[in-house]
C-alpha positions in Angstrom: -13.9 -191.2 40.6 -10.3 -189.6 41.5 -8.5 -192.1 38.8 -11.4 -190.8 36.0 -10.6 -187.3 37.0 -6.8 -188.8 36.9 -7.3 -190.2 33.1 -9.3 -187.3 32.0 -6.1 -184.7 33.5 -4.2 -186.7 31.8 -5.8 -186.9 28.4 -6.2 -183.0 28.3 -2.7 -182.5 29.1 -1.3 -184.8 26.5 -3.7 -183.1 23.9 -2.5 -179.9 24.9 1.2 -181.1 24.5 0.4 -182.4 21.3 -1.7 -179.1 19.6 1.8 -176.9 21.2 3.6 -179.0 18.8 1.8 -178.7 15.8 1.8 -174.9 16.5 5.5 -174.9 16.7 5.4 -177.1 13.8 3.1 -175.1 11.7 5.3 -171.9 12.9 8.4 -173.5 11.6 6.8 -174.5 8.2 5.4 -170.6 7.8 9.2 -169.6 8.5 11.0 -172.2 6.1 11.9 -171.1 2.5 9.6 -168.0 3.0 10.4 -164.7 0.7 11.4 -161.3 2.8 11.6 -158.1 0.4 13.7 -155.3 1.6 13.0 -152.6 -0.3 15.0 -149.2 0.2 14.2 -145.7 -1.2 17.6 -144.2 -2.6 21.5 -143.8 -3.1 22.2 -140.5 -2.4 23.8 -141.7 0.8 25.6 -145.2 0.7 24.6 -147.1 3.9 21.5 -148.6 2.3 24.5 -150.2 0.0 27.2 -150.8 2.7 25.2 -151.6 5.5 21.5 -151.5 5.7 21.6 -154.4 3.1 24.4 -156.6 4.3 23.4 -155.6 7.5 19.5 -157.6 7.2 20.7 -160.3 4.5 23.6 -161.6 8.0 20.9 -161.6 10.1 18.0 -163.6 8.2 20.2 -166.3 7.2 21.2 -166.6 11.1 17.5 -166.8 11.9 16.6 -168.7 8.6 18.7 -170.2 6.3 16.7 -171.3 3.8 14.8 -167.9 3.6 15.1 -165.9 0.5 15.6 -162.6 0.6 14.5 -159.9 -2.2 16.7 -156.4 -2.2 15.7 -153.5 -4.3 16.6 -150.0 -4.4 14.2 -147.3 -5.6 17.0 -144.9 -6.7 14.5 -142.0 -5.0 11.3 -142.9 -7.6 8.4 -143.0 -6.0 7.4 -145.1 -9.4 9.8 -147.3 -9.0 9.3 -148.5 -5.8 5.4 -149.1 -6.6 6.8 -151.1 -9.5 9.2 -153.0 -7.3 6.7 -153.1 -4.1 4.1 -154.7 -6.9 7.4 -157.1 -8.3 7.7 -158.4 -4.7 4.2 -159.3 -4.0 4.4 -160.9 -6.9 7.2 -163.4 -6.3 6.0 -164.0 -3.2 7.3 -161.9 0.3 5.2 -162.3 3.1 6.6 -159.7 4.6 7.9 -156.6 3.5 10.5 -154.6 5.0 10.0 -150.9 3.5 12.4 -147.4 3.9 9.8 -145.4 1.4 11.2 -143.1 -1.0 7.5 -140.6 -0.1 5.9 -141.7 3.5 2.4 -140.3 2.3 2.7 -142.6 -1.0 3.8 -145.4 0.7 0.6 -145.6 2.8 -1.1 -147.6 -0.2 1.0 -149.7 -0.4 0.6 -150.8 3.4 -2.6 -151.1 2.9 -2.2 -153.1 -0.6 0.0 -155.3 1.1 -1.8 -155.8 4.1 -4.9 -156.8 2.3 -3.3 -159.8 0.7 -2.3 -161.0 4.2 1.2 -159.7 3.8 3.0 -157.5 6.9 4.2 -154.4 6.2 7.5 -153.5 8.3 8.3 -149.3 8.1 12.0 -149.1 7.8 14.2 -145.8 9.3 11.2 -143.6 8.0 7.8 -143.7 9.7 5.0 -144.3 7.4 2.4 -142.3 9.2 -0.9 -142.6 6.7 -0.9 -146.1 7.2 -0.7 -148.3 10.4 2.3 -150.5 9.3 2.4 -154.2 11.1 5.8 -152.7 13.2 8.2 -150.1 12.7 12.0 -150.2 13.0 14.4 -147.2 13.6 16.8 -144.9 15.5 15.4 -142.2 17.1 15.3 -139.4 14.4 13.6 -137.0 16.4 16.1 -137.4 18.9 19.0 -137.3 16.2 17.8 -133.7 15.5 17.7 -132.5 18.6 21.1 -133.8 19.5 22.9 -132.5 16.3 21.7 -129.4 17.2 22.5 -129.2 20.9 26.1 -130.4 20.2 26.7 -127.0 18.1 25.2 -125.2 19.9 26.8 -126.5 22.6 30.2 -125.6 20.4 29.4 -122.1 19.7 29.0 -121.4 23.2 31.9 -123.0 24.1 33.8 -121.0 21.1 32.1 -117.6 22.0 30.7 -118.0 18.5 28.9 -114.4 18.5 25.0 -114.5 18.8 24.5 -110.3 18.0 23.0 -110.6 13.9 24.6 -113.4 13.1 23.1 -117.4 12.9 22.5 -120.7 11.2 21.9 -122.2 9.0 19.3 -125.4 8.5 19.8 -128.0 6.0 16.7 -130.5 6.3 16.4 -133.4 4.4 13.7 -134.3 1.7 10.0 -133.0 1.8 8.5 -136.1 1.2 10.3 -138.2 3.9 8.6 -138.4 7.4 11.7 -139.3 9.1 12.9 -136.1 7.7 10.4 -133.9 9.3 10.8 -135.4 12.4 14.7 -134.5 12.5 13.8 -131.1 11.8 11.3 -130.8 14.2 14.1 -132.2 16.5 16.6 -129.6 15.5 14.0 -127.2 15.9 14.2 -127.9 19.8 17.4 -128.2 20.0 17.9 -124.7 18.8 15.0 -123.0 21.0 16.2 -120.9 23.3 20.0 -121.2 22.0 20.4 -117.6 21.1 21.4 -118.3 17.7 18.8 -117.7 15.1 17.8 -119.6 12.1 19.1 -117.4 9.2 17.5 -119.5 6.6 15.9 -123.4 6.3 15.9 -125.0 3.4 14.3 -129.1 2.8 16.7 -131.2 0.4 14.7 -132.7 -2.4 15.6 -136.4 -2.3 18.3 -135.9 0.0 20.9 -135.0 -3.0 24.0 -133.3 -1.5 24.2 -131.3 -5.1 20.9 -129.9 -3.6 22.3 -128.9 -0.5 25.3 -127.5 -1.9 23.2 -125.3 -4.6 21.3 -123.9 -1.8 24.2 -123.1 0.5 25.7 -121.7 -2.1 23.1 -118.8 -2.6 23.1 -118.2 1.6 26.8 -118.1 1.7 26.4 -115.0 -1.5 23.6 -113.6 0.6 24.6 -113.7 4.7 28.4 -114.1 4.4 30.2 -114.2 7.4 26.7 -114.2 9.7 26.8 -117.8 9.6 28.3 -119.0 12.2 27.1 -123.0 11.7 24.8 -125.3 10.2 22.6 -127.8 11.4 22.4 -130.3 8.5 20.4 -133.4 8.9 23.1 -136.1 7.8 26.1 -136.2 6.3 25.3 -136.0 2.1 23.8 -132.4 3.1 26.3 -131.5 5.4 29.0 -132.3 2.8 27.3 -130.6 0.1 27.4 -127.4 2.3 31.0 -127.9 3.1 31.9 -128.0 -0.3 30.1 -124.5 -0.8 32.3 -123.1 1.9 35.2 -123.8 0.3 34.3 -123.6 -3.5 33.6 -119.8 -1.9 36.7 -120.0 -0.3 35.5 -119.6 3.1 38.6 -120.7 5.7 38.1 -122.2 8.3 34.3 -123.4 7.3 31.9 -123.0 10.3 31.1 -126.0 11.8 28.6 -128.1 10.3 27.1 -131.5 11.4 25.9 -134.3 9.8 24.0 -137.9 10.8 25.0 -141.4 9.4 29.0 -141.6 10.0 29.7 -142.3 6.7 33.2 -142.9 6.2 33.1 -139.5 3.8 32.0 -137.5 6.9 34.2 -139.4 9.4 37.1 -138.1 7.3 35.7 -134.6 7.4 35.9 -134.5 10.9 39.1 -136.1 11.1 40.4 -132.9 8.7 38.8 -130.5 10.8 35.8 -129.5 8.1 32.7 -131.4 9.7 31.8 -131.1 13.1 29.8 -134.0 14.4 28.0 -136.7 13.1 25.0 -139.4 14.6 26.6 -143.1 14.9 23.9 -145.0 14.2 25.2 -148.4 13.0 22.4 -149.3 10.2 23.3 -152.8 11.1 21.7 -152.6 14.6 18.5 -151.8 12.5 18.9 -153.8 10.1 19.3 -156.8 12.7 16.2 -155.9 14.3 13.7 -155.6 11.1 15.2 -159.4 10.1 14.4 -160.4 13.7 10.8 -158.8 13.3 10.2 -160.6 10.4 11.2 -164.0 11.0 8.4 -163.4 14.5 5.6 -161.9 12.2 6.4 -165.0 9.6 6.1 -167.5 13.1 2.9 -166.0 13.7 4.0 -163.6 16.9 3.6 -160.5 17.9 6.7 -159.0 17.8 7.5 -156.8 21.6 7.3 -152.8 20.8 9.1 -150.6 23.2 7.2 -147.8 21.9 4.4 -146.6 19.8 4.7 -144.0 16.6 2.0 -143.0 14.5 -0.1 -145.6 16.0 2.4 -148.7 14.7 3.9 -150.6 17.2 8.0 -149.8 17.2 11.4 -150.0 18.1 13.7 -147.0 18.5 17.1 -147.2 18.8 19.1 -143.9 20.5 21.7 -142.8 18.6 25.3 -141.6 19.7 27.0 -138.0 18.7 30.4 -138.0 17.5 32.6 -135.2 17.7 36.5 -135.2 16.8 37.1 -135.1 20.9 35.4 -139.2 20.6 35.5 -140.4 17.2 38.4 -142.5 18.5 36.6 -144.1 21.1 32.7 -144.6 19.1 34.0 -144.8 15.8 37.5 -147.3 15.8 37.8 -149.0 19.0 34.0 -149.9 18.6 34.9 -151.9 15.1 32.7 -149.9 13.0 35.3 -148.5 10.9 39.0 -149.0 11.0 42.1 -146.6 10.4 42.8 -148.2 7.5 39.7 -147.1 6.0 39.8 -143.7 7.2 43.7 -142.5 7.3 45.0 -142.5 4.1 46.6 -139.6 2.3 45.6 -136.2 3.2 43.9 -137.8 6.6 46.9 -139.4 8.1 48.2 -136.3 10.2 44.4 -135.8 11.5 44.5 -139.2 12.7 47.5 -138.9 14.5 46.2 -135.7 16.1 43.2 -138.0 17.2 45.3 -140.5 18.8 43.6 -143.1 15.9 46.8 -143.9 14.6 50.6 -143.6 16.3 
């Protein structure tokens, strides 16, 4: 009796043994040459281009080799990247990493997708019409509150006067979710401040010219009552910097900005800008590919939080000032003082201790 129980242990253990490796098997064969789209929503700022990108193609051909990967940019048509989104399904990506150009349009194509058995990963904006299979970004309701916090934070510190003056807010576009939820992040960060919102003003498709227009028409109409301005990344903070001084406002308040572009890096290195959000897109980027090879294997991938019902991963940013630009920005590799030091920006550097 014990050496039938024995055989019959014995058998079940060894079938066992051999169905784990045929999953692992048929894991590795749904992984293999498999298509991956990654499919982001504009150029109005360049990290899709200089990092997001680069960023995801490293990282899937560390996980898979053999994987092809589709990239598209939707130059901020909501068109286009229905016609691309279509493209992809029809070359065949079993997964689909997506940073939509309009959350609330992208929604159909989540569930279009999904209903051909193909996952859907939200990219950097939260797609919240649609439960997407996972969702991958840094914190942007955090972002906005920090940006915001770290003027005010400023002002206070540089008696900027609170008696009718304020700020100004520069959100990003209407029809990005992530957008909304750095405003509603800069909204709490400048409760209770003291400082007053003297206008607000949402950037259609993020364009800096946008930004700059409608700073423009506040600088004509509150003058020297600004004392700041909370813009939601860099493009927008530029493009109110640049109505300062095409108004020839000296010194320009002090405006922040999200996405350390090199552009805004050297603004704060010259004194114009004062902060940004380091947010390396690669980190992101590194995470959707990882995602995607697990929902390709079959997995669940682990979510460390939930948002808009999906399943996600947030990633907390860090604020950079001109007091640690230094210390986040160079000695942390993500951009050099080659890049950044030239010309006009060499004596700004030195003052930074970036370069002797």
């Amino acid at each position: 009796m014990k050496l039938t129980t024995l055989k019959s242990a014995g058998i079940a253990a060894l079938a066992l043994s051999l169905l784990g490796s045929a999953s692992a098997l048929a894991q590795d064969a749904a992984v293999k040459d498999a298509t991956v789209a990654f499919l982001m929503p504009d150029q109005g700022s360049t990290r899709y281009e200089e990092h997001d990108h680069p960023g995801f193609v490293a990282q899937m051909k560390k996980l898979c080799e053999s994987c092809k990967v589709l990239y598209q940019n939707a130059d901020a048509s909501i068109s286009k990247q229905q016609q691309q989104f279509n493209s992809v399904i029809t070359q065949g990506a079993k997964v689909i990493v997506l940073d939509p150009v309009d959350s609330a349009a992208a929604a159909s194509m989540v569930k279009q997708a999904q209903s051909q058995g193909i996952k859907v990963i939200a990219y950097d904006r939260p797609i919240p019409d649609a439960k997407a299979d996972f969702y991958v970004s840094f914190d942007n309701k955090a972002i906005g509150k920090a940006i915001a916090e770290s003027l005010v934070e400023h002002l206070k510190a540089t008696k900027a006067p609170t008696e009718d003056t304020g700020v100004l807010q520069i959100n990003g576009s209407p029809t990005d979710a992530a957008a909304r939820l750095i405003r509603d992040g800069i909204h709490e960060g400048l409760k209770d401040s003291g400082y007053k919102t003297l206008a607000e003003f949402d950037t259609p498709n993020w364009l800096p010219s946008n930004a700059q227009q409608w700073a423009s028409g506040q600088i004509s109409r509150f003058g020297k009552k600004i004392v700041g301005v909370v813009a939601a990344n860099d493009g927008t903070g530029g493009g109110a910097i640049a109505a300062f001084k095409a108004a020839g406002v000296d010194p320009v308040p002090p405006v922040t900005g999200n996405d350390a572009t090199l552009a805004a890096l050297q603004l704060i290195i010259a004194g114009d800008q004062y902060n940004t959000i380091s947010k390396p897109s690669e980190i992101v980027a590194a995470a959707a590919a990882d995602v995607a090879v697990e929902l390709l294997a079959g997995k669940t991938p682990k979510a460390e939080a939930t948002l808009f019902d999906t399943p996600s991963k947030l990633f907390v940013p860090a604020i950079v000032t001109s007091k640690n630009l230094k210390a986040e920005i160079i000695d942390k590799k993500i951009a050099t003082a080659d890049q950044l030091c030239g010309g006009r920006y060499a004596e700004g550097c030195k003052k930074l201790g970036i370069t002797q």
